[in-house]
Rosetta silent file (secondary structure, phi, psi, omega in degrees, C-alpha in Angstrom):
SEQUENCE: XXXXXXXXXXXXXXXXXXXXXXXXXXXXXXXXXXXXXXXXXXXXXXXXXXXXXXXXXXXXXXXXXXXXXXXXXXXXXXXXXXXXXXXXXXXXXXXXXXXXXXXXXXXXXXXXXXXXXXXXXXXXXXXXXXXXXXXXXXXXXXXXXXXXXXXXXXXXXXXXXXXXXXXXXXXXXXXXXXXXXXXXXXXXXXXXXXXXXXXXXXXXXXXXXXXXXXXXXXXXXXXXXXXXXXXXXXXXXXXXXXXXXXXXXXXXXXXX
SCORE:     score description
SCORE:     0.000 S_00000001
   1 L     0.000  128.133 -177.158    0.000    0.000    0.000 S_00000001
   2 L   -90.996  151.561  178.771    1.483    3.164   -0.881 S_00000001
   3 L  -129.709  157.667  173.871    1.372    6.221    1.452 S_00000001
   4 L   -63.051  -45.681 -156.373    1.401    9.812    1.202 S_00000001
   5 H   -47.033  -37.388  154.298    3.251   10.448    4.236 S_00000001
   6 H   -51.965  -32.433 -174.789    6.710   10.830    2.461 S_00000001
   7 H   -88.565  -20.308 -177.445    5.585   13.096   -0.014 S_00000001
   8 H   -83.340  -38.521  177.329    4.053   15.255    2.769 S_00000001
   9 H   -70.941  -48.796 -136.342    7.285   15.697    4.902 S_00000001
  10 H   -84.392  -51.710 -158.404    9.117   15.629    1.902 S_00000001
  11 H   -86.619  -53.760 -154.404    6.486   19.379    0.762 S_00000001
  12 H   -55.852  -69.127 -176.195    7.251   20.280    4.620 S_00000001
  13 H   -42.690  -56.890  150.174   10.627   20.101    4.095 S_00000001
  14 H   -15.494  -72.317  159.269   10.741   22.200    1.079 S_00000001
  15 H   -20.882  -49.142 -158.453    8.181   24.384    2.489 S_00000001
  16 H   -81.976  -28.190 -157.247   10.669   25.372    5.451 S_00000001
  17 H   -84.918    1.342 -158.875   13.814   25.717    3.077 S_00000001
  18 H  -120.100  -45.157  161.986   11.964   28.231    1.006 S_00000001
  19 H   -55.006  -29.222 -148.618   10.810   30.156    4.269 S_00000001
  20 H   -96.057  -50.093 -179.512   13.934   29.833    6.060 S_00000001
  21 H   -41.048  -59.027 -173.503   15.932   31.089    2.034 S_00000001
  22 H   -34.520  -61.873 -177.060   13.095   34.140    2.449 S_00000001
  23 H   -66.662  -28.633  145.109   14.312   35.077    5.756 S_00000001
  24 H   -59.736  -42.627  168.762   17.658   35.165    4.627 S_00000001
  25 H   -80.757   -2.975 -166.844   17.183   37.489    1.852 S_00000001
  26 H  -100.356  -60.789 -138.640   14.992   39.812    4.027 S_00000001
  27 H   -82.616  -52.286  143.314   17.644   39.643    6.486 S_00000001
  28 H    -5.958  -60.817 -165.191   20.720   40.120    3.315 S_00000001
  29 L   -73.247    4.574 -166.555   18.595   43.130    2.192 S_00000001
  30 L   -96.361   11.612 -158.312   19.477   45.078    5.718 S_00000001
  31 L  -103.906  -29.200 -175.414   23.534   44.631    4.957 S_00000001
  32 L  -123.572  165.987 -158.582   22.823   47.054    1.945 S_00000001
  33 L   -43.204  159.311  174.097   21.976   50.459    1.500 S_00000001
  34 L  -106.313  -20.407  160.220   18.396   51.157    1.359 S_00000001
  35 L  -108.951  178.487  160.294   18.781   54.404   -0.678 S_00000001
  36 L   -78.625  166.659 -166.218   21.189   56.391   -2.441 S_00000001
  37 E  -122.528  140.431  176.923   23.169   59.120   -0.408 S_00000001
  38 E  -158.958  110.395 -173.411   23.021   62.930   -1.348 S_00000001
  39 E  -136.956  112.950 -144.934   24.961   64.646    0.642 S_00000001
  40 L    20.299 -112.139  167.547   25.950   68.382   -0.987 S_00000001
  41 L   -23.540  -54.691 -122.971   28.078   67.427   -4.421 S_00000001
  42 E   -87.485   77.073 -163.025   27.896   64.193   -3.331 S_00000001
  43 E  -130.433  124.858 -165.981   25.722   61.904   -4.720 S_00000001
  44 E  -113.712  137.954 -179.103   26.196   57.560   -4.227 S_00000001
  45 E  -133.003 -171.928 -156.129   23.663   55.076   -5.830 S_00000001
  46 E  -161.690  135.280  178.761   24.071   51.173   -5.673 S_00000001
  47 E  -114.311  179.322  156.864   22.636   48.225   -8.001 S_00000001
  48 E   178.213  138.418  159.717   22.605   44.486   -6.923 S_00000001
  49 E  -159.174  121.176 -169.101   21.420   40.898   -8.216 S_00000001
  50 L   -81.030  157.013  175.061   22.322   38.028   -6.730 S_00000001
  51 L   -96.867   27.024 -169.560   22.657   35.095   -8.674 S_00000001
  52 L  -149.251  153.712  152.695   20.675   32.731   -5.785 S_00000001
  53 L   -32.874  -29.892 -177.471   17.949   34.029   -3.225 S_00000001
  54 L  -131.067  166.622  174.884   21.226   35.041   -1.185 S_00000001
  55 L  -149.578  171.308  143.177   24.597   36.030   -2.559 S_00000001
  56 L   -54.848  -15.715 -175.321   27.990   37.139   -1.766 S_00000001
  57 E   -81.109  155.549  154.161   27.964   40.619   -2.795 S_00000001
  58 E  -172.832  171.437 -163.221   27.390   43.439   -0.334 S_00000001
  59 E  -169.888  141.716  160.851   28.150   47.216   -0.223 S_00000001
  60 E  -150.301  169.255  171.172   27.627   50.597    2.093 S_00000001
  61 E  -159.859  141.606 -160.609   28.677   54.225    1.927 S_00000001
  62 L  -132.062  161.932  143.136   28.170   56.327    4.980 S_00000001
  63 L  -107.743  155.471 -175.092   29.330   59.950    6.413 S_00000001
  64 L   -93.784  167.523  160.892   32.317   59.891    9.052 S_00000001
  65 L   -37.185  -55.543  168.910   32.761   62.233   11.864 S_00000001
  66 L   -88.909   18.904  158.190   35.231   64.221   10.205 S_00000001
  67 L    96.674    0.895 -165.466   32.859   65.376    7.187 S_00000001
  68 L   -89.378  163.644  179.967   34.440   62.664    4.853 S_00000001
  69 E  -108.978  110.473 -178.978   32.458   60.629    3.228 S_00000001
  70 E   -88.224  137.391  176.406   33.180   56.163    3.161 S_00000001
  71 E  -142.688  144.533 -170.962   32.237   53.395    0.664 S_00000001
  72 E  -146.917  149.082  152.351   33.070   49.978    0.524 S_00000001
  73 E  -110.040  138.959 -171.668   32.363   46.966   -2.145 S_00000001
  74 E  -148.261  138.046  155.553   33.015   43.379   -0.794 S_00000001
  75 E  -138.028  131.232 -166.214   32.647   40.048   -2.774 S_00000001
  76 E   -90.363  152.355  171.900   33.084   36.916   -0.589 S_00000001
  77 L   -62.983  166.648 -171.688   34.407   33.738   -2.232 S_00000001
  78 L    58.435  173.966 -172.988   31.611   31.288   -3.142 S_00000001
  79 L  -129.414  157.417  157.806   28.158   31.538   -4.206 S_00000001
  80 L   106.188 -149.819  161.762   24.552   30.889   -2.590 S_00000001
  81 L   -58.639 -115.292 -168.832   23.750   30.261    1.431 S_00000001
  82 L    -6.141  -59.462 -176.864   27.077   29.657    2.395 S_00000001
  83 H   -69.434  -27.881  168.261   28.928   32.711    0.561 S_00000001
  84 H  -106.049   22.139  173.211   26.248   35.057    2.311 S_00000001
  85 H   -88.372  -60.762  155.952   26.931   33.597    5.769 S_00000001
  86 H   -15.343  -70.278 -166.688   30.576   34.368    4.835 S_00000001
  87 H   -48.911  -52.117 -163.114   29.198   37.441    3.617 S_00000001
  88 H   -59.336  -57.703 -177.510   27.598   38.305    7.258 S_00000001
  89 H   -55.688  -46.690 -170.378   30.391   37.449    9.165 S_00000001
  90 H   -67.859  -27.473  172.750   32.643   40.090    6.888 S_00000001
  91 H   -50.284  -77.800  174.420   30.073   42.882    7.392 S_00000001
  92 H   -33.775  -76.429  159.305   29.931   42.398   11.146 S_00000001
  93 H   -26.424  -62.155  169.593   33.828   42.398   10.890 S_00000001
  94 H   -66.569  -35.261 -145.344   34.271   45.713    8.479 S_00000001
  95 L   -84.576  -13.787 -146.515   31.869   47.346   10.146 S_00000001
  96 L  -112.530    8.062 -172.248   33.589   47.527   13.808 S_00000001
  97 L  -112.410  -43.429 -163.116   36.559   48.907   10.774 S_00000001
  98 L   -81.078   -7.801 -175.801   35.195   51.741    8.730 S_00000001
  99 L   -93.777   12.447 -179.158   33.956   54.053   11.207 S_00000001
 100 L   -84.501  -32.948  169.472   37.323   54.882   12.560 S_00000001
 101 L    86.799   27.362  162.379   38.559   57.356   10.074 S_00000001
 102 L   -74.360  137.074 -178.988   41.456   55.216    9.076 S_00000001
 103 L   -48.158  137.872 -178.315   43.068   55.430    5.691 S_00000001
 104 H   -48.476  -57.104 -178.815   41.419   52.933    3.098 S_00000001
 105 H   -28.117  -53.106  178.177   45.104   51.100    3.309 S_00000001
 106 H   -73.564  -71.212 -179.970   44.704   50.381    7.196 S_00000001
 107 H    12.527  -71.542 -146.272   41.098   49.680    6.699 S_00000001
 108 H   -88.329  -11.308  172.534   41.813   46.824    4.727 S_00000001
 109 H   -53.773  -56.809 -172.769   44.664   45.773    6.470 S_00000001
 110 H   -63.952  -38.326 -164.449   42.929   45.740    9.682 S_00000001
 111 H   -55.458  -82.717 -171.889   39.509   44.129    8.016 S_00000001
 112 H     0.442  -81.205 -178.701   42.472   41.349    6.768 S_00000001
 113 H   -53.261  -34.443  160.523   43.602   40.611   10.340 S_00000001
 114 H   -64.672  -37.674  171.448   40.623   40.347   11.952 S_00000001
 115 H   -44.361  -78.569  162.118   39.428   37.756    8.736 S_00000001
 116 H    -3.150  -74.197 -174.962   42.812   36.040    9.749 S_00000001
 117 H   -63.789  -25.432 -179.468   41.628   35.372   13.367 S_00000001
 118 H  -116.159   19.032  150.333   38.655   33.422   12.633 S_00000001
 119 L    68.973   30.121  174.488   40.547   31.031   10.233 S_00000001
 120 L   -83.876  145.109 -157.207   37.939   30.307    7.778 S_00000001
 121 L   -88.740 -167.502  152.325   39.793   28.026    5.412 S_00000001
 122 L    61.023   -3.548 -179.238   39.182   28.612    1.593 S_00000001
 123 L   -83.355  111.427  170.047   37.501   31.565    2.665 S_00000001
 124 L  -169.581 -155.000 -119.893   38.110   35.360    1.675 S_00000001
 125 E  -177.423   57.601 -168.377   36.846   38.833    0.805 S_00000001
 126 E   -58.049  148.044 -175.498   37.969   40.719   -2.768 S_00000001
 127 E  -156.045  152.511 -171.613   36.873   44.207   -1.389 S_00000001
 128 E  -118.925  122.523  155.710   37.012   48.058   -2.903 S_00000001
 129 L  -120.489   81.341 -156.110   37.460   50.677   -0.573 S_00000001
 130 L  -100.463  151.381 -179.647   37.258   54.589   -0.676 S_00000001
 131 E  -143.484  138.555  177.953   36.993   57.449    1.397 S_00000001
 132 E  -136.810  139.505 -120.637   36.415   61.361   -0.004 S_00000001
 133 E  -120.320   49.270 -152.918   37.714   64.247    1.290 S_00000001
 134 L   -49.878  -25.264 -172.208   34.805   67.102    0.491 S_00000001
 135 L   -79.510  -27.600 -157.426   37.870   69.944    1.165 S_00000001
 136 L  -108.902  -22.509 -179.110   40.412   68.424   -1.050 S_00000001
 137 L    67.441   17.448  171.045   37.723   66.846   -3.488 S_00000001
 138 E  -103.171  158.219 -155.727   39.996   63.838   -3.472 S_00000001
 139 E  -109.302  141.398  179.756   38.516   60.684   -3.500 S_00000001
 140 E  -125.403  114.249 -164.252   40.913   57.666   -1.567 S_00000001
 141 E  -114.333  121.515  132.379   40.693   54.068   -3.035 S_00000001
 142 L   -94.777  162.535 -165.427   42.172   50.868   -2.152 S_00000001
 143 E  -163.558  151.782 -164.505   41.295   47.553   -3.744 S_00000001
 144 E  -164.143  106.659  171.494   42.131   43.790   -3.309 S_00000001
 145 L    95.501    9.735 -176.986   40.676   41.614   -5.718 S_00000001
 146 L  -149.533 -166.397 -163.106   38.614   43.212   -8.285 S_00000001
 147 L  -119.353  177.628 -175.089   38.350   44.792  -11.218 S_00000001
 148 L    67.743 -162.085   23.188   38.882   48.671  -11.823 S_00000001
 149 L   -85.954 -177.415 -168.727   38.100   50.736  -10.224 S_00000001
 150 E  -133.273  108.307 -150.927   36.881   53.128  -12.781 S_00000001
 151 E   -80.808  122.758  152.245   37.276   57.136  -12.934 S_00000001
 152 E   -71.537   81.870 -165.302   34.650   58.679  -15.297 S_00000001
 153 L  -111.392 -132.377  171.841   35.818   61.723  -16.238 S_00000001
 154 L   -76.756  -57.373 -165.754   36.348   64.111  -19.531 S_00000001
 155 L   -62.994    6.975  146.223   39.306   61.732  -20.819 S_00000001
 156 L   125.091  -83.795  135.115   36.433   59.113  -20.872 S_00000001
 157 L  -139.177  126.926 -172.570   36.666   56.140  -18.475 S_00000001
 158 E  -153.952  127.619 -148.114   39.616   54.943  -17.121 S_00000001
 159 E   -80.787  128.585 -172.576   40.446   51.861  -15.268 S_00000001
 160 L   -97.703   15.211 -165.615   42.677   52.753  -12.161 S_00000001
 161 L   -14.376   72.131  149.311   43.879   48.747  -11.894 S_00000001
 162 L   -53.544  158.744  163.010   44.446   48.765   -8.091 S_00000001
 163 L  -136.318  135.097  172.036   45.874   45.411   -7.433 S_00000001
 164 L   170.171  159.184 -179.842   46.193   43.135   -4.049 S_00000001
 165 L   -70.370  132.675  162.648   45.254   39.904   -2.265 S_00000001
 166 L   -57.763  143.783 -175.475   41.666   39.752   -0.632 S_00000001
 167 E   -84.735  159.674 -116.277   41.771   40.041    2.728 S_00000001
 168 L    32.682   42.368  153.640   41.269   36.407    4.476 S_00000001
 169 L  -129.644  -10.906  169.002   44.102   34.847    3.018 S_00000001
 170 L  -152.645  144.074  175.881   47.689   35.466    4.207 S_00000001
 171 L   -82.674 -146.120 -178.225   48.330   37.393    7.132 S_00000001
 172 L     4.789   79.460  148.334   50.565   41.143    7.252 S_00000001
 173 L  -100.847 -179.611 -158.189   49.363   41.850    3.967 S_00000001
 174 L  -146.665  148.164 -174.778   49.780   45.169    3.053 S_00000001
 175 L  -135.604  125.472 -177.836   47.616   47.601    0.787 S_00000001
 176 L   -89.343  129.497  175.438   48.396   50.624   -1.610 S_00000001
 177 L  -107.117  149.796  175.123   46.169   53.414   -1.526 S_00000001
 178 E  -153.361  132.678 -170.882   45.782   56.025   -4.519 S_00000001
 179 E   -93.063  134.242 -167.884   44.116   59.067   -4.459 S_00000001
 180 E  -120.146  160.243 -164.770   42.140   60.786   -7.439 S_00000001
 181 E  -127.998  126.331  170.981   41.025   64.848   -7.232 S_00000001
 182 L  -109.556  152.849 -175.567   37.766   64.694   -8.987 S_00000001
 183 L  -117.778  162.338 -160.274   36.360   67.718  -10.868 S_00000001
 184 L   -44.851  142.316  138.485   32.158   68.723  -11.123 S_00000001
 185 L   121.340  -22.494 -168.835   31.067   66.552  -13.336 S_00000001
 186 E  -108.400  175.532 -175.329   32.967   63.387  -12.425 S_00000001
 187 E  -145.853 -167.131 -178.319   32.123   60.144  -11.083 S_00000001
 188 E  -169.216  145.018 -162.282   33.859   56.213  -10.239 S_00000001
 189 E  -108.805  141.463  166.774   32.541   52.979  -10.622 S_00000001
 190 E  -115.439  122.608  172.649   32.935   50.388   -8.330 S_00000001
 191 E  -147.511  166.195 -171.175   31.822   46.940   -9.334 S_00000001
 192 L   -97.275  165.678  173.862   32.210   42.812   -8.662 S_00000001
 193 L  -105.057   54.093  176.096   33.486   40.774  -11.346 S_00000001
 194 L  -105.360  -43.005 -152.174   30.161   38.952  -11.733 S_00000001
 195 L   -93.764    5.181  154.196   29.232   41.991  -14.200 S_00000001
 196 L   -48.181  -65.301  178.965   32.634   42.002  -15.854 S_00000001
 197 L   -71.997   -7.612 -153.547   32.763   37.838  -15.840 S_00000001
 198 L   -81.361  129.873 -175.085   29.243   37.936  -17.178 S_00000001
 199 E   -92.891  168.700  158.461   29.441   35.291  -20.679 S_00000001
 200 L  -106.530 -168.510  178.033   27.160   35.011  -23.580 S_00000001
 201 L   -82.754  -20.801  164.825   26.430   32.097  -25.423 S_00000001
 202 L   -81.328    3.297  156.846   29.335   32.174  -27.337 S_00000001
 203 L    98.467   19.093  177.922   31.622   31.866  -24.255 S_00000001
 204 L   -85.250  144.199 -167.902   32.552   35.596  -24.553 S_00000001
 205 E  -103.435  148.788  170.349   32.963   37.772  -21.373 S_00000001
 206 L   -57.282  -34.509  169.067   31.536   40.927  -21.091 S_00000001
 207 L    72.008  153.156  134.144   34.743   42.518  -20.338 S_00000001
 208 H   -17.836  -90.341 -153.985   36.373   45.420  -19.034 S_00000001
 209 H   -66.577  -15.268  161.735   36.660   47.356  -21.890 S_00000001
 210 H   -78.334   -7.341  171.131   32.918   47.115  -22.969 S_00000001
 211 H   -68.399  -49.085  165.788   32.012   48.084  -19.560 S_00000001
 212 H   -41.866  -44.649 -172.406   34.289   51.216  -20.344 S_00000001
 213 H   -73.725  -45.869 -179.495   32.677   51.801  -23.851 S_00000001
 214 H   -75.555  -66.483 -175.203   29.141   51.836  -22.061 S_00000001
 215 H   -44.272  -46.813 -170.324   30.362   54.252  -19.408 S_00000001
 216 H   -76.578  -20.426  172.322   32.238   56.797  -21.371 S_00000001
 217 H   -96.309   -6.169  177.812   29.185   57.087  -23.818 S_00000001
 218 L  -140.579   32.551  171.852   26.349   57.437  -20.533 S_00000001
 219 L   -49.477  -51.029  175.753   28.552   59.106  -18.617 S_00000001
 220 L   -33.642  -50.480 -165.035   25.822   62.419  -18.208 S_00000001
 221 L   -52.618  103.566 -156.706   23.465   60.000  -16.914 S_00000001
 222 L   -32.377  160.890 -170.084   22.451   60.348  -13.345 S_00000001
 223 H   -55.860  -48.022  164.450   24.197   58.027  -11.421 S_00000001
 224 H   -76.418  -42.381 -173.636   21.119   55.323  -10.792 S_00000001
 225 H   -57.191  -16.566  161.311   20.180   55.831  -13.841 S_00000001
 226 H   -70.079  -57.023 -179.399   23.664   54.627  -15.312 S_00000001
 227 H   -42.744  -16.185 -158.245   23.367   51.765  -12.920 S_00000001
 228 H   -89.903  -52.339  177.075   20.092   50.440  -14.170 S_00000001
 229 H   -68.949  -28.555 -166.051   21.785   50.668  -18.309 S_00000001
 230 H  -100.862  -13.047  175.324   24.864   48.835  -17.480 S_00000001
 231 H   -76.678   -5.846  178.097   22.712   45.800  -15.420 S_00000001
 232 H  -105.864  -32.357  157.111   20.583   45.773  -18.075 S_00000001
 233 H   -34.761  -62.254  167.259   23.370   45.970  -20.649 S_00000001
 234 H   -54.198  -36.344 -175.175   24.972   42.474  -19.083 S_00000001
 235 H   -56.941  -89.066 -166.937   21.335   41.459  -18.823 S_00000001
 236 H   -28.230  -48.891 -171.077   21.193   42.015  -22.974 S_00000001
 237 H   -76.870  -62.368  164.745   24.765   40.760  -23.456 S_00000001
 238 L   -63.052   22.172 -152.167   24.105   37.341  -21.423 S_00000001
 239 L   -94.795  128.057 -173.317   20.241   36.901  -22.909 S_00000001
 240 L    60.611   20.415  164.831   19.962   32.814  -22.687 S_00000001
 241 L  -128.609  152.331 -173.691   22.442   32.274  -20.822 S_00000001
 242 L   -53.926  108.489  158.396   22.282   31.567  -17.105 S_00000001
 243 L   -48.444  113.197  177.004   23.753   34.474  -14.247 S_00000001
 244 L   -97.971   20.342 -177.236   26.876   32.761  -12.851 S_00000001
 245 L  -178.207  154.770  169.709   27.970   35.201  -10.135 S_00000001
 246 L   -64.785  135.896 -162.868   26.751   37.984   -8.106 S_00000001
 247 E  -125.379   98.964  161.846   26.672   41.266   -9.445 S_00000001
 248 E  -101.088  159.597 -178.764   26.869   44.565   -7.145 S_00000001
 249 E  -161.968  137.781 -156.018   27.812   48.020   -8.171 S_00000001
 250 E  -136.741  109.854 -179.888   28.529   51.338   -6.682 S_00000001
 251 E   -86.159  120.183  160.326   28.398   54.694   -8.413 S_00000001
 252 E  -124.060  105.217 -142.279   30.187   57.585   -6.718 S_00000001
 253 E   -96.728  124.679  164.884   28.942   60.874   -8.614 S_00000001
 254 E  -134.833  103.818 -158.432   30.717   64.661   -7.470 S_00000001
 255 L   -76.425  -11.268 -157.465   28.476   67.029   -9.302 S_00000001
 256 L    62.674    0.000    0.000   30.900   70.231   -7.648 S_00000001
């Protein structure tokens, strides 16, 4: 005699993982901003789409104490549940980091060492980090692990190819910071390599330089409103093929 009772535990189970997935992304959506920030000149706006109910991606931008203004892009190894528990843990961890007024270099140093201490193995944290200066109009980036970042200016868009290890993998690493003096008018892209990495069906990457090519022609374009054309560009540029990675992005606009 056959019984239902398997198939009913079996819809329970299911049931809970799809509740419990919910509650994750509800909980996911509080690690990033809920608006854009416009603060005089100043203006920051933020895309994201994970490529699971949860992801890996995450991002904030804040004001400090000392009138400057902070931004950060983080992409955790892995994909899915796992990669945004990772993900949690590095928030909680940067967070107790950025409000300190430290140079993006120490930042990431310090995020690093604390990553360090809790030894996850296989574990780690490509991250973008900037802080601007409202007096000096310079904007201060380090990066470990990603691609660009990317100044939008007159001369068009141009990739500032920071280089360095993500922090959770060797300890007394060390990080270069470089500073850019932006004029009205200019802005810098921050992005993950999901929208970079993103393929078509012919096994082609989206690339760098068409990401450049898009920017430097919709540069004018308010700052969400650029965000929205290049995810929907990668959208266009992948069409039938499956999103393999998370994709956040972070506009930082100085109108002057």
């Amino acid at each position: 005699m056959t019984t239902i009772a398997p198939l009913l535990e079996l819809h329970a189970i299911e049931k809970l993982r799809e509740e419990e997935l919910e509650e994750a992304r509800s909980i996911q959506a509080v690690m990033l901003p809920a608006e854009s920030l416009r603060t005089g000149p100043v203006t920051i706006s933020h895309g994201f789409q994970p490529v699971s109910a949860v992801g890996g991606d995450f991002l904030d931008y804040f004001q400090l104490m000392d009138g400057t203004i902070g931004l950060y892009l983080c992409d955790v190894s892995g994909k899915g549940l796992p990669a945004a528990l990772y993900a949690a843990l590095a928030v909680g961890t940067l967070r107790g980091v950025h409000k300190t007024g430290t140079s993006p270099s120490d930042a990431l140093a310090t995020f690093n060492r604390r990553l360090m201490i809790r030894g996850m193995p296989r574990r780690h944290a490509a991250i973008q980090y900037a802080v601007f200066d409202p007096r000096s109009h310079d904007l201060r980036i380090s990066s470990a692990g990603m691609p660009g970042p990317f100044h939008l200016c007159a001369k068009g868009c141009l990739s500032l190819e920071l280089s360095g290890i993500p922090p959770g993998l060797f300890p007394a690493t060390s990080y270069e910071t470089v500073a850019v003096r932006l004029l009205p008018g200019d802005s810098v892209l921050f992005c993950t390599d999901g929208i970079t990495d993103a393929f078509d069906n012919n096994e082609e990457q989206f690339g760098i330089e068409r990401l450049q090519e898009l920017c430097k022609e919709l540069r004018g374009l308010p700052p969400a409103e650029l965000l929205v054309q290049i995810f929907s560009a990668v959208k266009f540029f992948s069409r039938g093929r499956e999103q393999h990675d998370d994709m956040a992005a972070a506009l930082f606009h100085y109108s002057g």
